[in-house]
C-alpha positions in Angstrom: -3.3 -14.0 54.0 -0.1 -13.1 53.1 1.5 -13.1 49.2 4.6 -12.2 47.4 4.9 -12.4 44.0 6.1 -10.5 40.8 3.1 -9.6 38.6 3.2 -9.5 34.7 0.1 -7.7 33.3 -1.9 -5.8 30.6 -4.9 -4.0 30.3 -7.3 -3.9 26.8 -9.7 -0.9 26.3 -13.3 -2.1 25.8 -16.5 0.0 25.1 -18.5 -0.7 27.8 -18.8 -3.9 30.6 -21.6 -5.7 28.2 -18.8 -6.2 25.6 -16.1 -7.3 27.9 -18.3 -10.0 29.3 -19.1 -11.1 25.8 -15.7 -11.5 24.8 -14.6 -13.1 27.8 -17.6 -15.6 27.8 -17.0 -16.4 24.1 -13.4 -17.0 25.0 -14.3 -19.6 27.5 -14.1 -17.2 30.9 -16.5 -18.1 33.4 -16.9 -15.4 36.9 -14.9 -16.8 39.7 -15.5 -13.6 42.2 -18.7 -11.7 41.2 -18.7 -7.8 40.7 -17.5 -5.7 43.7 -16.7 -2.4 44.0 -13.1 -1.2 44.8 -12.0 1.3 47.1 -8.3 2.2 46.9 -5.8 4.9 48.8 -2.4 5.3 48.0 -0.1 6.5 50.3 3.4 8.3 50.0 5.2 11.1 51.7 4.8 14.4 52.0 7.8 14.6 49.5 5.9 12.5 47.0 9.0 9.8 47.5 7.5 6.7 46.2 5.8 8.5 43.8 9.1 9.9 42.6 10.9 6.1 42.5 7.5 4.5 40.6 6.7 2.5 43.5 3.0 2.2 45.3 1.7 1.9 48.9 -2.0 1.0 49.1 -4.9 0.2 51.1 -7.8 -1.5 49.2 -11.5 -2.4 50.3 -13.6 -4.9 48.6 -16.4 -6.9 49.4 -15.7 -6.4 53.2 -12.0 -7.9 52.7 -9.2 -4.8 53.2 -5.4 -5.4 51.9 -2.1 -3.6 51.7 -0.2 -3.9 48.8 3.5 -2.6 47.8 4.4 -2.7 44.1 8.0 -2.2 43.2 9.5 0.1 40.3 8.1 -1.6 36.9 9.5 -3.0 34.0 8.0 -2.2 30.9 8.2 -3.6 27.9 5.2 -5.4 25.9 4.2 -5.8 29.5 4.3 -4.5 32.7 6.6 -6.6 35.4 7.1 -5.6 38.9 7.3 -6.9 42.3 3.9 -7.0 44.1 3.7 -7.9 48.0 0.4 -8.1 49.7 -1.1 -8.3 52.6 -4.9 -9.0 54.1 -5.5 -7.0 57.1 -8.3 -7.1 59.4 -9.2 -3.5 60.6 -8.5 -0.6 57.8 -8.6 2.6 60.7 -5.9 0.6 62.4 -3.7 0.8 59.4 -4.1 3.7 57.7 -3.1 5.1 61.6 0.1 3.5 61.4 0.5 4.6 58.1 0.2 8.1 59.0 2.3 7.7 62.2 5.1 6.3 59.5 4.7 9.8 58.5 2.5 8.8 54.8 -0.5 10.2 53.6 -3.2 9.6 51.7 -2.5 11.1 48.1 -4.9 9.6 45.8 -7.9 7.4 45.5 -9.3 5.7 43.0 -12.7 3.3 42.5 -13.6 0.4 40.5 -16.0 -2.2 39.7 -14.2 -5.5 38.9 -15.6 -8.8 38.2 -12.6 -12.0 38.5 -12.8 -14.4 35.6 -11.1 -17.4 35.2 -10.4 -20.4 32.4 -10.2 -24.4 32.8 -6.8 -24.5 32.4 -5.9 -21.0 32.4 -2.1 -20.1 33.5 -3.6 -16.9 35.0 -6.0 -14.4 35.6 -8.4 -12.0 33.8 -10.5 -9.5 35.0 -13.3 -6.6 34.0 -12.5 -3.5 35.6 -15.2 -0.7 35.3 -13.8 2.9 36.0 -14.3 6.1 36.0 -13.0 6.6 32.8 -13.4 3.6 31.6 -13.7 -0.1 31.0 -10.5 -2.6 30.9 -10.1 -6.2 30.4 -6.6 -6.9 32.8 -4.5 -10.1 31.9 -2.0 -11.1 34.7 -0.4 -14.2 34.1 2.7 -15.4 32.1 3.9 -13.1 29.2 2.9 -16.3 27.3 -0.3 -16.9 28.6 -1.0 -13.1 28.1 -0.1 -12.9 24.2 -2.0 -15.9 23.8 -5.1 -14.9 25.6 -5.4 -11.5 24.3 -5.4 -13.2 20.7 -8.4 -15.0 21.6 -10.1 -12.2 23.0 -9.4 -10.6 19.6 -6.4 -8.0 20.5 -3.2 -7.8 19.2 0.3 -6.6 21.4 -0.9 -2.5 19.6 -3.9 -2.7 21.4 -2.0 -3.7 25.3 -1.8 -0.5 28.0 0.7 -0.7 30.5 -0.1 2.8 32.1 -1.9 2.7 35.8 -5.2 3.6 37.2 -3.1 6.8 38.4 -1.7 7.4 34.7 -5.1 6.8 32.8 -7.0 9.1 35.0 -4.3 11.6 34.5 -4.2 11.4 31.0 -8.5 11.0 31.0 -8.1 14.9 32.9 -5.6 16.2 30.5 -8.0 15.1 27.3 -11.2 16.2 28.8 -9.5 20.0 30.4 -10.7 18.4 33.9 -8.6 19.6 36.9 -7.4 16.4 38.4 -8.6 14.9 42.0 -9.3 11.4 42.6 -11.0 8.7 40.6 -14.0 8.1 41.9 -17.3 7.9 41.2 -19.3 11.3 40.9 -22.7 9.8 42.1 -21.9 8.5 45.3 -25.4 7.1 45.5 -25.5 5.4 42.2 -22.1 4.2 41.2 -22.1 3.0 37.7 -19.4 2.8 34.9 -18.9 4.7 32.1 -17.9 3.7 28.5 -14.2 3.4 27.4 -12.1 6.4 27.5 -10.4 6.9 24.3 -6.8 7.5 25.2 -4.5 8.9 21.8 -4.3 6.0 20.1 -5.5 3.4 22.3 -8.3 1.4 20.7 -11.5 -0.1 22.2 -12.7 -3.5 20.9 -16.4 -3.2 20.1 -17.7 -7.2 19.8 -16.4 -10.2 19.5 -14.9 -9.5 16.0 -11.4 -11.0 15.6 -8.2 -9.6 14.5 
């Protein structure tokens, strides 16, 4: 499976997975892909050039399906816009070898828990993303369907992050005097999520109260 596309997007801070459900539920989501853990490498050069130009090479595993995915330089502004190709592949070794031979590396990698939702009628996607340091809602769809959605879930455009994975665990490091690594999981034998980071002033919805 191959797809090209150019992705607008948010993520909402929530305190823990049990209140992200709730909200999504009581805004009519339903699961479309049940919860499955993430696995993503991103690659660049030894020089750190995609890095350096805001762009991302990376392999992801999930639910026994691999992909590589580029992501163009993004455009921020109340969202996040930026040109995403992607690409199933069926043996990950096989990759990450021609990868390597391209002259990339593995630079970072980071884990999730995500859980796909979707609305009748919905002009996109939403999703609940358990990290490391902590628990997103991520709207991807129209800049309209975003603003509108994120209402109903009880959010206003104060409350949207644009940062990355990368830039939240970065930040999450910086906060908590951790020397950074890679976003994973500490227990590798019993993977669960933690509650919301509180990033400055990025705010975590607690219930389904509504602004």
């Amino acid at each position: 499976m191959t797809r090209g596309t150019r992705e607008i997007e948010i993520k909402l801070a929530v305190e823990d997975a049990k209140t992200g459900r709730g909200l999504l539920r009581a805004a009519g989501f339903r699961v479309s892909r049940r919860r499955a853990l993430e696995t993503n490498t991103a690659f660049d050069t030894p020089a750190l050039a995609l890095r350096r130009a805001a762009t991302l090479l990376r392999v992801r595993e999930s639910a026994g399906v691999a992909t590589i995915t580029y992501k163009g330089p993004p455009e921020v502004s109340r969202h996040k816009s930026r040109e995403e190709l992607e690409l199933e592949i069926p043996d990950t070794a096989v990759m990450r070898a021609i990868l390597e031979r391209l002259g990339f590396r593995p630079v970072f990698r980071y884990e999730k828990y995500r859980t796909e939702y979707h609305a009748r009628g919905a002009g996109g996607m939403a999703t609940l993303d358990e990290t490391p340091v902590g628990v997103y809602l991520e709207l991807e769809g129209t800049a309209a369907w975003i603003d509108r959605t994120a209402r109903q879930l009880g959010f206003s455009p104060g409350d949207y992050v644009t940062s990355s994975y990368a830039r939240l665990y970065l930040d999450w490091c910086a906060k908590s005097g951790v020397e950074p690594s890679h976003m994973v999981f500490a227990d590798e034998s019993r993977k669960t999520a933690t509650s919301a980071a509180r990033l400055g002033s990025q705010r975590t919805r607690r219930g389904p109260e509504r602004k």
